[in-house]
C-alpha positions as CSV (number, residue, x, y, z in Angstrom):
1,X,1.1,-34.2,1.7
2,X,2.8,-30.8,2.2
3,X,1.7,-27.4,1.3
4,X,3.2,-26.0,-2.2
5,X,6.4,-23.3,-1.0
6,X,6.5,-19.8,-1.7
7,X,8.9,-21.4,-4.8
8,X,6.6,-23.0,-6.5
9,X,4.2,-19.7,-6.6
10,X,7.8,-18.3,-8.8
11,X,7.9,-21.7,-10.8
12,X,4.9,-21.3,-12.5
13,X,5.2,-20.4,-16.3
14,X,5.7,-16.8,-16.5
15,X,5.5,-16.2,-12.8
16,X,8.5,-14.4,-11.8
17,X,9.2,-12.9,-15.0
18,X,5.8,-10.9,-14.3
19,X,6.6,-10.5,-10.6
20,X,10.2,-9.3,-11.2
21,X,8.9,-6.3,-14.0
22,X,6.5,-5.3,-11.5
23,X,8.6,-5.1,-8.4
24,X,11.2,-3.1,-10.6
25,X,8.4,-0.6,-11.2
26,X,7.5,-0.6,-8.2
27,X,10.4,-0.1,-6.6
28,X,10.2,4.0,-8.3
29,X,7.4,4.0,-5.3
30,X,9.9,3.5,-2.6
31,X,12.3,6.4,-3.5
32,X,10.5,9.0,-5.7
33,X,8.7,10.5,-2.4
34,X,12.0,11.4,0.0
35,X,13.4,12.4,-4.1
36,X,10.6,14.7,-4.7
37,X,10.8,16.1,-0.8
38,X,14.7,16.7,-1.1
39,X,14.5,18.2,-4.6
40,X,11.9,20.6,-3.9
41,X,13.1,21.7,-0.4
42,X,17.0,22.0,-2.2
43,X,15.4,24.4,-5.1
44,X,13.5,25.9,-2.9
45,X,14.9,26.4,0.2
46,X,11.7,25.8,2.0
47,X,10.3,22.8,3.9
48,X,6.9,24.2,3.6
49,X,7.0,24.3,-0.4
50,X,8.6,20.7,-0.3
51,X,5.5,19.6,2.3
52,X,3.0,21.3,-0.2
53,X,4.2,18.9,-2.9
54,X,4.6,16.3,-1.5
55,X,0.7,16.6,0.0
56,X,-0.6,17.3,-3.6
57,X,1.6,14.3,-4.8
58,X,0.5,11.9,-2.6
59,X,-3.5,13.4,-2.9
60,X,-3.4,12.7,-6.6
61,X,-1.8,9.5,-6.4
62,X,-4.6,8.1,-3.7
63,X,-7.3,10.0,-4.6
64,X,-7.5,9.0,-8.4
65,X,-6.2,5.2,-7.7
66,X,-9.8,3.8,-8.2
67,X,-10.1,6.3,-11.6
68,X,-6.8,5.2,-13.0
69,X,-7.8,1.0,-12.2
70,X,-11.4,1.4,-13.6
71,X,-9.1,2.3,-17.2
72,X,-7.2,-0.5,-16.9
73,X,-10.1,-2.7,-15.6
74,X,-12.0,-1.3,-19.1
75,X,-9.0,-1.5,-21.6
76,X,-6.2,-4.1,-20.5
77,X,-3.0,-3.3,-18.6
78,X,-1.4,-3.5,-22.2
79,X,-2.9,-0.5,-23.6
80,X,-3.5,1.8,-20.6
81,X,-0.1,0.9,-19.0
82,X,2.1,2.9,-21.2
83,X,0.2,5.8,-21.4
84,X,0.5,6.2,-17.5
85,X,3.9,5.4,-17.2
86,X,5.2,7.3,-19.9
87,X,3.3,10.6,-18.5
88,X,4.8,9.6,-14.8
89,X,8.4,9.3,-16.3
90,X,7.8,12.3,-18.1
91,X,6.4,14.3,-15.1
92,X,9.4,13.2,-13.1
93,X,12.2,14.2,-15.3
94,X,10.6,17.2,-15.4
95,X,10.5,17.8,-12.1
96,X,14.3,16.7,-12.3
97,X,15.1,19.2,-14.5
98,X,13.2,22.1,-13.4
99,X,14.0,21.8,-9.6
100,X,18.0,21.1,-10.7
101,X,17.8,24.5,-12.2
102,X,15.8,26.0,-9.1
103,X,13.5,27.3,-11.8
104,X,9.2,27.6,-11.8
105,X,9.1,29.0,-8.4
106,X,7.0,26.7,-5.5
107,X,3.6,26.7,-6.8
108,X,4.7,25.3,-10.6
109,X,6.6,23.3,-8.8
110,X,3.7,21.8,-6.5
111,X,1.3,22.0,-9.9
112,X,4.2,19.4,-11.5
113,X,3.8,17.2,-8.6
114,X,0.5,17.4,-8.4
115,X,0.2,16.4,-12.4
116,X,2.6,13.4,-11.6
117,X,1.0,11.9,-9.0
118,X,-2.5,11.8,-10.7
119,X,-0.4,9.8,-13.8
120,X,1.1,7.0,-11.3
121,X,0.8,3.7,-12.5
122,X,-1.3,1.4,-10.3
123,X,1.7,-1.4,-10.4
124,X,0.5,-2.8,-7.4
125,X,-3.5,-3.5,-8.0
126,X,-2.6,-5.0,-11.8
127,X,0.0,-7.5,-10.4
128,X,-2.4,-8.6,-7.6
129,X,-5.0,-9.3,-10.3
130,X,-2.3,-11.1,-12.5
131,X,-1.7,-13.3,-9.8
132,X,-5.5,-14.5,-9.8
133,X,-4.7,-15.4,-13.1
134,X,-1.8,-17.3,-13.3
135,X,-1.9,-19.6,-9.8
136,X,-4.5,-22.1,-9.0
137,X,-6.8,-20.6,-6.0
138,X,-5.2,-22.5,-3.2
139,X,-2.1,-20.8,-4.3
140,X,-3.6,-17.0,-4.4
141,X,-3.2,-16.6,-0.7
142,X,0.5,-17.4,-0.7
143,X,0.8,-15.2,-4.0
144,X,-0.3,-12.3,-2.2
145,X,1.6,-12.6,1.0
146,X,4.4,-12.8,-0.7
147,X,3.4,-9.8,-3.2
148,X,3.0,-7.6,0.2
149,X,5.8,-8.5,1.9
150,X,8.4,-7.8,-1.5
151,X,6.2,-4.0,-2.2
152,X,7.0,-3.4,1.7
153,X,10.3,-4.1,1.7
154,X,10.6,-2.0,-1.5
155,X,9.5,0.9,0.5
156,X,12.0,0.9,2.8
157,X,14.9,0.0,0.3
158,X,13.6,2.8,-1.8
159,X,14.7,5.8,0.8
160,X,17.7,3.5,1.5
161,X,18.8,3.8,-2.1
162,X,18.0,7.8,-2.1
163,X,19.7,8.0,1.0
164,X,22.9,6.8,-0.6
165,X,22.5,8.9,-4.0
166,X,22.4,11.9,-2.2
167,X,25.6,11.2,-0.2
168,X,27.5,11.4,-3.7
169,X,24.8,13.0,-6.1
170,X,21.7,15.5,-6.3
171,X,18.3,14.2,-5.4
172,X,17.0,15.1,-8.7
173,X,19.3,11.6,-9.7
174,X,16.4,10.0,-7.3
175,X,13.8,11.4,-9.3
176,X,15.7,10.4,-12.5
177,X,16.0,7.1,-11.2
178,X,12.7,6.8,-10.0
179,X,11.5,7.5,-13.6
180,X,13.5,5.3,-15.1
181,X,12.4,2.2,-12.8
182,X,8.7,2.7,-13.8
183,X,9.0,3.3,-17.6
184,X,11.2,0.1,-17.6
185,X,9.0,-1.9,-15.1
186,X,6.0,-0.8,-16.8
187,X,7.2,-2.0,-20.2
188,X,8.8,-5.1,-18.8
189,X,5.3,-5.6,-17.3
190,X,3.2,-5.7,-20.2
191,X,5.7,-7.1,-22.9
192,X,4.9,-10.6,-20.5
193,X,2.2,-13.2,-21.6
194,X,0.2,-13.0,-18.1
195,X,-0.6,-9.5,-19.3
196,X,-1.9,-10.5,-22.7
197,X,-5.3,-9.3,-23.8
198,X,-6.6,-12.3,-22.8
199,X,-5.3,-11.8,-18.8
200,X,-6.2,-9.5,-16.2
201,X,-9.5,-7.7,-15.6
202,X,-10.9,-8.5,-18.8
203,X,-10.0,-11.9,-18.8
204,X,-13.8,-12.8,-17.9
205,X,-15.7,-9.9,-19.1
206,X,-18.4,-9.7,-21.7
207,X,-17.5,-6.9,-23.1
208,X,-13.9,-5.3,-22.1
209,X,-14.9,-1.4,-23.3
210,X,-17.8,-1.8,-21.5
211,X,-18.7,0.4,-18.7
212,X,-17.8,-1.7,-15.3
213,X,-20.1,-2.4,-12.6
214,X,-19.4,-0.3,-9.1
215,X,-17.1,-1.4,-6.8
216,X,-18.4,-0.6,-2.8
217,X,-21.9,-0.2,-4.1
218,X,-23.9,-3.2,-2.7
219,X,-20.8,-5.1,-1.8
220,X,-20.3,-5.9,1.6
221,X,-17.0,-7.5,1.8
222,X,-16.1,-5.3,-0.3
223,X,-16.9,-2.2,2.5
224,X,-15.2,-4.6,5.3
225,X,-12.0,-5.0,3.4
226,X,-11.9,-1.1,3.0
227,X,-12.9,-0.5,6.6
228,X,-10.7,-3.2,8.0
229,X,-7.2,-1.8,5.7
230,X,-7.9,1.8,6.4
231,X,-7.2,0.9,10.2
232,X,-4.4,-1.0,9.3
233,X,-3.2,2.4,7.6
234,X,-4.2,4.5,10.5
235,X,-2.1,2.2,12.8
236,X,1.3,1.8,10.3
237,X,0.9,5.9,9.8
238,X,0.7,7.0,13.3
239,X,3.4,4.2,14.5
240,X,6.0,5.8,12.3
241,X,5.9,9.5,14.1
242,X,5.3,7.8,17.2
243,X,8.1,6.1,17.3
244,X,10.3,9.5,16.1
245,X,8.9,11.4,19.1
246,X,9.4,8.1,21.8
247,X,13.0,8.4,20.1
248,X,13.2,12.3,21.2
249,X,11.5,11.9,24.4
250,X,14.5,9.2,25.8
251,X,17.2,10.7,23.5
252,X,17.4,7.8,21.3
253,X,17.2,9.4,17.7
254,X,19.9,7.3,16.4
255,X,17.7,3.7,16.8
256,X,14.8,5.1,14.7
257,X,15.7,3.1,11.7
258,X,16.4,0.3,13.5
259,X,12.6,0.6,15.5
260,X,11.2,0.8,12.0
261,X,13.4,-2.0,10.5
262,X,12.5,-4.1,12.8
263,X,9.1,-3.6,12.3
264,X,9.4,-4.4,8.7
265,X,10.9,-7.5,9.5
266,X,8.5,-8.5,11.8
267,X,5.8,-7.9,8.6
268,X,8.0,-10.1,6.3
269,X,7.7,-12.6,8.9
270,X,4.1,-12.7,9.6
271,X,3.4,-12.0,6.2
272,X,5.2,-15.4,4.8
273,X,4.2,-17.2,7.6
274,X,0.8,-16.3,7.0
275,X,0.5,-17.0,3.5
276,X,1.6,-20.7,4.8
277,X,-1.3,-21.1,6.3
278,X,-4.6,-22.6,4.7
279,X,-7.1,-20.6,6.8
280,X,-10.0,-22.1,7.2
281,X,-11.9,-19.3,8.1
282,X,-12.8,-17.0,5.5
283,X,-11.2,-13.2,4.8
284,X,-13.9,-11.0,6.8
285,X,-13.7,-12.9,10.0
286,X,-9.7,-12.8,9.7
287,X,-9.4,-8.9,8.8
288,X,-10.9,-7.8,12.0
289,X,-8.7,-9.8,14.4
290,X,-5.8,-8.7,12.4
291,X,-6.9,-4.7,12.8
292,X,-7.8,-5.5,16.1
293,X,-4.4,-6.5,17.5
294,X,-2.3,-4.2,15.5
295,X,-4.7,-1.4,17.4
296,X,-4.1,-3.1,20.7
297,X,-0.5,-3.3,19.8
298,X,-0.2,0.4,19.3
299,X,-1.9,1.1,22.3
300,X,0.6,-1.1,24.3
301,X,3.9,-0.2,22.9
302,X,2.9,3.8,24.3
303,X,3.9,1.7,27.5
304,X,7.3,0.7,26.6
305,X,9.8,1.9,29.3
306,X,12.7,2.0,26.9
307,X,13.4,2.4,23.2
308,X,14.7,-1.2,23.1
309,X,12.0,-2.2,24.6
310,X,9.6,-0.3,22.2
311,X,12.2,-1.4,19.3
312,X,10.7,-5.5,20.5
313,X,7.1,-4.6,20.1
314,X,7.6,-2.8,16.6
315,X,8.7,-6.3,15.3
316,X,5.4,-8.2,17.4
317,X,3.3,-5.1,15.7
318,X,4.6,-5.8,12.8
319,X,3.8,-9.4,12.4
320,X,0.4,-8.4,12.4
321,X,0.9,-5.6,9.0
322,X,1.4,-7.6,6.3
323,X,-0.9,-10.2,6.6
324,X,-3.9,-7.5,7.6
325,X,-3.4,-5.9,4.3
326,X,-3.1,-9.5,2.1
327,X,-6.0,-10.2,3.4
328,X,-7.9,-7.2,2.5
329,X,-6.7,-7.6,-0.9
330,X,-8.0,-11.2,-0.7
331,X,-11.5,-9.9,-0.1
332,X,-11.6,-7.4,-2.8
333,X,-10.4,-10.2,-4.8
334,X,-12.8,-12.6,-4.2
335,X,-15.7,-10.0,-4.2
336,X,-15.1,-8.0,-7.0
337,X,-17.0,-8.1,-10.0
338,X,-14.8,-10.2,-13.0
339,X,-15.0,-6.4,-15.1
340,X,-13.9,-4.3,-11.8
341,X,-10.5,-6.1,-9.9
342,X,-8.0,-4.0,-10.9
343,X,-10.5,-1.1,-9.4
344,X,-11.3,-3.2,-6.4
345,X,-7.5,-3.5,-5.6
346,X,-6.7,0.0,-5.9
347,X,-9.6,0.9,-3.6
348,X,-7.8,-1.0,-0.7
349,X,-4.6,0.5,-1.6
350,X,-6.8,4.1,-1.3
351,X,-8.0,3.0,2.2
352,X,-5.0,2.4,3.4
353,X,-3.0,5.2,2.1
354,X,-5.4,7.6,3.3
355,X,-5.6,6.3,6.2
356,X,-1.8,6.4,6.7
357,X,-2.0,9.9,5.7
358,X,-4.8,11.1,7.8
359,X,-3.0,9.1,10.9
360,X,-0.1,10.7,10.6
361,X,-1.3,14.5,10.4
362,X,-4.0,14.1,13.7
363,X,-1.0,12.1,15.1
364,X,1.2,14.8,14.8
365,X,-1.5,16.8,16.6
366,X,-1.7,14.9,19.3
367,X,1.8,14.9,19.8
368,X,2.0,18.5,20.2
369,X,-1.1,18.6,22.8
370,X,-1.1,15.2,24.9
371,X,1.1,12.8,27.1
372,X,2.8,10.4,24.3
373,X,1.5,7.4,25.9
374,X,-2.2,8.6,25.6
375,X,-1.3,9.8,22.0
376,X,-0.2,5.9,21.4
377,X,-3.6,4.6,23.0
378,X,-6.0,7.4,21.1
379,X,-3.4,6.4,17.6
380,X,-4.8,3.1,18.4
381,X,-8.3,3.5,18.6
382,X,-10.0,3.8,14.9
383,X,-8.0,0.3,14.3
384,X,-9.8,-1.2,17.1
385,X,-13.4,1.0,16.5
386,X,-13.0,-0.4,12.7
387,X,-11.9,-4.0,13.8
388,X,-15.6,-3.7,16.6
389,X,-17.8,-2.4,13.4
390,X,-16.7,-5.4,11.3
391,X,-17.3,-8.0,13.9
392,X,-21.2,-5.9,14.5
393,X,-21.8,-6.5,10.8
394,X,-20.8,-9.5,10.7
395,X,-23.1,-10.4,13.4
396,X,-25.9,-8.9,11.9
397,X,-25.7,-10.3,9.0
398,X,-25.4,-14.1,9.5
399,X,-28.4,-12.9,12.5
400,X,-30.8,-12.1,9.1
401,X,-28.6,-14.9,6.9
402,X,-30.7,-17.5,9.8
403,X,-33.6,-15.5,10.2
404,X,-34.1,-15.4,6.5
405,X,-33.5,-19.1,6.9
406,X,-36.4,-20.0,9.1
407,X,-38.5,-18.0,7.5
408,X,-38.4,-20.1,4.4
409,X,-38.3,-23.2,6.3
């Protein structure tokens, strides 16, 4: 008998009406931050204004994730959804508007961005948990592959989009866009039956206003699915500057896009194909593997001798992305507490920002101070330390799982 297709995940009753509204939310993601970057810098005139937002934007956004989830996870996506968007939106046009009339000067300006970035909706971690509702369990892994491979391919059709707004238009339109995307997603979203108050996070708990139980405290998986994604984030971070100064360094600026195209390609392709697979092995055994050859991967494309050459091992490191981060979502999934998934899901999506983040400021460090290929193999190395310390605990703890065992033989 053959395995169910990615198609029958969408046939299911109410499936890709749910999907589609979130992806269209979603899709705000993938242009509002090169929006929010041009708009400031145009108003302002500075790049280091238009960095300064854009580093309290994205600290908000990551930072309060696991805050923002933990609502939803204790009031429904119905009712906390709207309140979010509709601040986001708001927050955006604003900074439309103000920036547009090169008005509030830098720091109301970074305060603005600041403010909207604490509001973002957490699209991502409420359609993951959706997902465990509406398909059967042998489905979930496909689900989610799928889920990863459509949000990355929003973030690289996002600046796409913005790139060709501001050929004809202002950036602010981005950020106008942008705003428009999530309050429409958003609304789209929760207007479905999967997100009806019996669905989602609350779908199993006792008592959905009740305080929910903590996420990383006492859960293991739960700490190796953070680990594991946050050196997936360290590697897709670094990688990205990397591949801008290897670009500069053999006077190949123009094949940039095409390096990191190709990479995303090479995660949509790992990413369905690995969704196709029924893995016997379960998440925390796959998850260090995975980080472990996207480090080793990084560390070998420093080698490359030409920008073709390092444009073929983007795609082979990408294979690798996609299905590293489904499976940390898997995990948090499948070890979060029934009152605490939407949380659980936005603490992987913190982990692996903030690992991207961190990557690429140390990266740009390096850049400035060592030979490129050592900055590629030192880029490399918390993936590979992260992908060693899983494989230690895991060790050690099937090591006590038998001792334990023979002790009550």
């Amino acid at each position: 008998m053959s395995a169910p297709s990615y198609a029958a995940v969408l046939r299911i009753p109410h499936a890709s009406r749910t999907f589609g509204a979130a992806l269209l939310g979603r899709l705000s993601y993938g242009m509002v931050p090169l929006s929010l970057l041009l708009s400031v810098r145009d108003a302002t005139g500075s790049y280091a204004a238009a960095g300064a937002a854009m580093a309290c934007f994205g600290a908000t956004s990551v930072t309060l994730s696991p805050v923002r989830a933990g609502f939803i996870d204790r009031h429904g996506p119905r009712r906390a959804l709207p309140p979010m968007a509709a601040a986001y939106a708001v927050l955006l046009a604003a900074l439309g508007l103000v920036t547009a009339g090169g008005g509030a000067g830098a720091a109301g300006l970074t305060a603005l961005a600041a403010a909207a970035g604490a509001s973002t909706p957490p699209l991502g971690p409420v359609m993951r948990v959706l997902w465990s509702d509406l398909v059967p369990p042998g489905l979930l892994p496909r689900a989610y592959s799928l889920d990863s491979v459509a949000e990355e391919l929003l973030l690289v059709t996002g600046p796409l989009l913005v790139g060709a707004i501001v050929t004809v238009a202002p950036a602010t339109v981005g950020l106008g866009m942008g705003a428009g995307l999530i309050l429409g997603g958003t609304l789209a979203l929760v207007t479905s039956p999967a997100a009806s108050a019996g669905k989602g996070s609350r779908a199993t708990t006792g008592r959905a206003a009740g305080p929910t139980p903590g996420v990383l405290r006492g859960n293991r998986p739960m700490k190796q699915a953070v680990i594991g994604v946050a050196g997936v984030g360290v590697c897709l971070g670094a990688l990205h500057l990397l591949v801008v100064a290897f670009a500069d360094e053999h006077d190949a600026a123009g094949l940039v896009p095409w390096i990191l195209a190709a990479m995303s390609a090479g995660s949509a392709v790992g990413g369905l194909a690995y969704g196709a697979v029924a893995w016997r092995a379960p998440g925390t055994r796959r998850l260090p593997v995975l980080a472990g050859a996207l480090g080793l991967l990084l560390a070998a494309t420093g080698l490359a001798p030409h920008p073709y050459v390092l444009l073929g091992c983007a795609a082979l490191f990408g294979v690798f992305v996609a299905p590293g981060i489904t499976t940390a979502y898997l995990i948090a999934e499948e070890s979060a507490a029934p009152g605490s998934r939407t949380k659980a899901g936005a603490w992987v999506n913190t982990a692996l920002n903030a690992g991207s983040s961190t990557a690429t400021a140390a990266t740009g460090l390096l850049i400035d101070n060592a030979p490129l290929p050592l900055c590629y193999a030192l880029a490399a190395l918390p993936a590979v330390l992260a992908a060693l310390t899983l494989v230690v605990v895991a060790a050690r703890s099937r090591t006590r799982t038998s001792s334990a065992a023979v002790s009550s033989a």
